[in-house]
N, C-alpha and C positions, 0 to 999 in steps of 0.2 A: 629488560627487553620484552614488549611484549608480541605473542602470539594466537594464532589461532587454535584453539581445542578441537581441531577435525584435522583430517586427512582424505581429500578426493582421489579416489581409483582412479586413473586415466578409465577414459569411456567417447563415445562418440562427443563431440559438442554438439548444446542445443543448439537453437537459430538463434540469429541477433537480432533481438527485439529493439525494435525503434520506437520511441513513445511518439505520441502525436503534439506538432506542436501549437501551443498554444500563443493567440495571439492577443493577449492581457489587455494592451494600451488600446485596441481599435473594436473586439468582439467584449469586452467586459466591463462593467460597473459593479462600483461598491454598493452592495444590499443592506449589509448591515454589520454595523463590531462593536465591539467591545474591547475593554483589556485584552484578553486570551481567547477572541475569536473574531475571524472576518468571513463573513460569507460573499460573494460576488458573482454577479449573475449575467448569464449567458444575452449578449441584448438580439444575437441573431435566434434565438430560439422565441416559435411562438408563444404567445403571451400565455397559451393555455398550455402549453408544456414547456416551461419555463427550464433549464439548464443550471442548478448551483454548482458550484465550489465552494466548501469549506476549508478552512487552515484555524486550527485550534492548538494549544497549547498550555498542558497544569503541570504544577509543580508532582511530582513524587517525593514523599516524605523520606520513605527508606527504598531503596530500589530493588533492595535485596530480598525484602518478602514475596515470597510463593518465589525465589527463585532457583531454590536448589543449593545456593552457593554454600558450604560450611561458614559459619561466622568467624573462625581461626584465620579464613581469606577476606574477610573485608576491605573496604577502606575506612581508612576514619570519616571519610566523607560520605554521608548515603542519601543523599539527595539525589534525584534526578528532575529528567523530564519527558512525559509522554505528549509526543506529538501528532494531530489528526491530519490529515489530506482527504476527503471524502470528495466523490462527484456523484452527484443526484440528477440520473436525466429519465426523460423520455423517449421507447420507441414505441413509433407509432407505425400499423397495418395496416393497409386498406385494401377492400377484398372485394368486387362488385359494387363499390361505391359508399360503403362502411367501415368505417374508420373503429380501430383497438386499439387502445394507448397500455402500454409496458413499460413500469417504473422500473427504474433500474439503481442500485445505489451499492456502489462499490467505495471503501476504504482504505488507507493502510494506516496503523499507528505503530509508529518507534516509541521505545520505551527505554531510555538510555540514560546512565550516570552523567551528573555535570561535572566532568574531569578533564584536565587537559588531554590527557589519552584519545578522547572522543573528536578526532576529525575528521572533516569533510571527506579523505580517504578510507578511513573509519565507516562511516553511517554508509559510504559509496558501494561497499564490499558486503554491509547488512544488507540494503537492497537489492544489490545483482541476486545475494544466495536467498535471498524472499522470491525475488521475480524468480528465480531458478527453480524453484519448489514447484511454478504454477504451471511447469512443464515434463512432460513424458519423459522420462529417461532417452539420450538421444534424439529429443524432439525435433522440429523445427520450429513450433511456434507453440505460445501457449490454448491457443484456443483449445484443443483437445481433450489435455488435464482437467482444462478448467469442465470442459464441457461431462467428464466423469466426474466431476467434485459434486456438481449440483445436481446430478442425478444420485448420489450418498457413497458412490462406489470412491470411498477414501482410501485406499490401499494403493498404492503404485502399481500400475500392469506386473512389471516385471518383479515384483516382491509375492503374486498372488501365487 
């Protein structure tokens, strides 16, 4: 049987974050791929601040290096796979009639065994407690977190 190696305190819940959604078949075209990469681009974004999407994907040879795990708990199996989602856009300002463009490039990569164990409920519970992280204890939304991460202050409010 397996489990999770944590235990959550009851606490306020954060907010429900809703992702935006996208609409692939009508705002997108293929840019470019490969084997283990497709990039696809935004066709409603000006031509001079163009919108990508990446999806990538490599093998992992052993999954288990840099990860802590004692070798005694392995699998025979130590393969995996690390997977990319990156979005690369532009925002733009304009202030009195001049225009500031602000690149922005946000990603996530999973990095996970290729095991039956690993499903779709699986990776679904990795990304709630990822997106969970990028929020204040008790949040409502992440903007906040986020907005102290990139000014350096990495420490949780409530842990300082």
């Amino acid at each position: 049987m397996s489990s999770w190696n944590f235990t959550d305190t009851t606490t306020t819940s954060v907010g429900q974050f809703q992702p935006d959604t996208i609409n692939y078949s009508a705002d997108f075209a293929k840019k470019t791929a490969d084997a283990s990469s497709v990039i696809i681009t935004n066709l409603t974004s000006p031509l001079d601040r163009i919108e990508t999407i990446r999806y990538a994907v490599s093998k992992v040879s052993n999954i288990y290096s840099g990860s802590g795990v004692e070798p005694g708990y392995y699998s025979l199996a130590k393969t995996g796979a690390s997977v990319l989602v990156q979005d690369n856009t532009v925002l733009s300002n304009v202030v009195d009639g001049v225009r500031v463009d602000y690149p922005i490039t946000a990603h996530l990569v999973l990095r996970v065994p290729l095991a039956d164990i690993i499903t779709g409920d699986i990776l679904d519970k990795v990304l709630k407690r990822l997106i969970g992280a990028c929020y204040d204890q008790s949040g409502s939304s992440p903007g906040p977190r986020l907005n102290k991460l990139v000014r350096g202050a990495l420490v949780p409010t409530v842990m300082v």
